[in-house]
Structure formats: C-alpha cells, structure tokens
C-alpha positions as CSV (number, residue, x, y, z in Angstrom):
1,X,-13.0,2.1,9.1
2,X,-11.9,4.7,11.2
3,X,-8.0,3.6,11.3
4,X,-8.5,3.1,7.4
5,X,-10.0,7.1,7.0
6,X,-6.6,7.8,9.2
7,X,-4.3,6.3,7.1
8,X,-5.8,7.1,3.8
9,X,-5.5,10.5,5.2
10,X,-1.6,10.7,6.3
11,X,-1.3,9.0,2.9
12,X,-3.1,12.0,1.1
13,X,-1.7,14.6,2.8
14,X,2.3,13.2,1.9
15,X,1.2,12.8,-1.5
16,X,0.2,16.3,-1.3
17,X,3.7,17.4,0.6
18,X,5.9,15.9,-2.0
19,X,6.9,13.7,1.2
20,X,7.8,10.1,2.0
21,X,5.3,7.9,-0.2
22,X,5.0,5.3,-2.6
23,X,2.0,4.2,-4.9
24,X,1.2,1.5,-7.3
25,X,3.0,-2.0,-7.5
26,X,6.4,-1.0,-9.0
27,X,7.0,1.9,-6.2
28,X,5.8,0.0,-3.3
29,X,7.3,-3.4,-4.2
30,X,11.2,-1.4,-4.2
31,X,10.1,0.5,-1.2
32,X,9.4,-3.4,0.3
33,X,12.9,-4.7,-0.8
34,X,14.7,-1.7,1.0
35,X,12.9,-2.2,4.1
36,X,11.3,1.4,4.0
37,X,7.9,0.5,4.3
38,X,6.4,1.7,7.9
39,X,2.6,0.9,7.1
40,X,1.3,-0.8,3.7
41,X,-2.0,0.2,2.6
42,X,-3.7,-2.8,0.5
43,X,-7.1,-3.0,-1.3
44,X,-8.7,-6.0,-0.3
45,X,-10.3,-6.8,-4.0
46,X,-6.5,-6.2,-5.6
47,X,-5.0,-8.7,-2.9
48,X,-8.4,-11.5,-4.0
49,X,-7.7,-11.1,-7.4
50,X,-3.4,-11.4,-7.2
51,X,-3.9,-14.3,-5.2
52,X,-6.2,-16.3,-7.4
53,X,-4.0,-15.2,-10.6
54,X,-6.4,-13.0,-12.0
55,X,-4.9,-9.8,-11.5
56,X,-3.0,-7.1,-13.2
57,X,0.0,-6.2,-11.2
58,X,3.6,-7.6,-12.2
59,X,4.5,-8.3,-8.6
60,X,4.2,-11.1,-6.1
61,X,1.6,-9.4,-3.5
62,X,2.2,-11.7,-0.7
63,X,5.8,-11.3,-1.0
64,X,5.8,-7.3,-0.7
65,X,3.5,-8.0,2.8
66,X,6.0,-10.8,3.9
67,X,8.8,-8.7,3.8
68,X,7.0,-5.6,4.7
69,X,6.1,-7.6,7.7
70,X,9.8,-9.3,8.3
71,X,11.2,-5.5,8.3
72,X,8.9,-4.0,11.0
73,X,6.2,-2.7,8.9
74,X,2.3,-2.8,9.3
75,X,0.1,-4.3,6.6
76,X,-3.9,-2.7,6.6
77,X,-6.3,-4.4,4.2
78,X,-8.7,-2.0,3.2
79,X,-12.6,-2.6,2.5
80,X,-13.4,-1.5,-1.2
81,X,-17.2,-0.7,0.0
82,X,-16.3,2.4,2.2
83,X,-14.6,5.9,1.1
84,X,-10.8,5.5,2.2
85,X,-10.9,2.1,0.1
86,X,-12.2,3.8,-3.0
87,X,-9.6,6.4,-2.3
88,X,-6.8,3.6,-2.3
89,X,-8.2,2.2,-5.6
90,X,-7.7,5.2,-7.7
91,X,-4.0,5.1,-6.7
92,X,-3.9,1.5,-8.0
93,X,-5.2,-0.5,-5.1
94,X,-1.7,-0.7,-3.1
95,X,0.3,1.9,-1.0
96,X,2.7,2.6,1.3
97,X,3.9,5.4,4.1
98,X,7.5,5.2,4.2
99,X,10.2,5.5,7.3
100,X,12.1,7.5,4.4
101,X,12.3,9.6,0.6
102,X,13.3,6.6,-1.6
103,X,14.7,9.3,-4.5
C-alpha cells in the first residue's frame, strides 16, 4: 500500500504540473507502443474484468504490460479496496508515469 500511496502520488502531482503523464486506455496504450512508459499504474478490477472479456476498454490490456515490460518499464497492480486504488479508478482504472512529454 505504501509504494501504491507513492506512486499514485508522483502520478497526481504530474497531472497537476502539466508534466510527463498519461491516463485512460487510449493515452497509455500509445505511450506503451513508443516505449515511454517508466511505471504503469493498473487497477486490479479493470485488469479481472479485460481479461475475462467483460470490460470496457478498446485495448488489449496484457499487451500494453508486455510491452511496457519488454521496454524497461514497471507494471504495479493496484488494490481497489484502499485509497490510492480508488484514486486510479476515477482516472479510468489505468495509468502511466512517462520517461518523456508524448505531445
């Protein structure tokens, strides 16, 4: 919990800086593809439901990890019963801190 409250913190606080950050499916999935992903921030619940074919998200979820992980980045899985997790959900249950400004 602690390393999640860390993360969802630095995650905040770029969002807040304008800085390097991306949010929701779409964002993080290009962020994956151009390697610029240095730590992935998944909701545990979003990453059941993808993988059983119930979700909502247009993207293949273990594909965005795999490559996140083949280009040097961390993957966390985040608990939705504690804080940081909530936190993570109302930016649509997947995020990423980025080695770089994608735009």
């Amino acid at each position: 919990i602690a390393e999640e409250s860390e993360l969802i913190d630095a995650l905040m606080e770029r969002i807040a800086e304008g800085a390097k950050v991306a949010y929701g499916p779409e964002q993080v999935t290009t962020a994956a593809e151009y390697g610029a992903i240095e730590h992935l921030l998944v909701l545990d619940s979003h990453l059941r439901e993808e993988r059983a074919g119930d979700g909502e998200w247009n993207i293949d979820v273990d594909d965005v990890i795999e490559t996140t992980e083949q280009k040097g980045g961390d993957v966390t899985v985040f608990s939705g019963e504690f804080d940081p997790g909530r936190q993570l959900a109302n930016l649509g249950g997947i995020a990423a801190l980025l080695r770089y400004r994608l735009e």
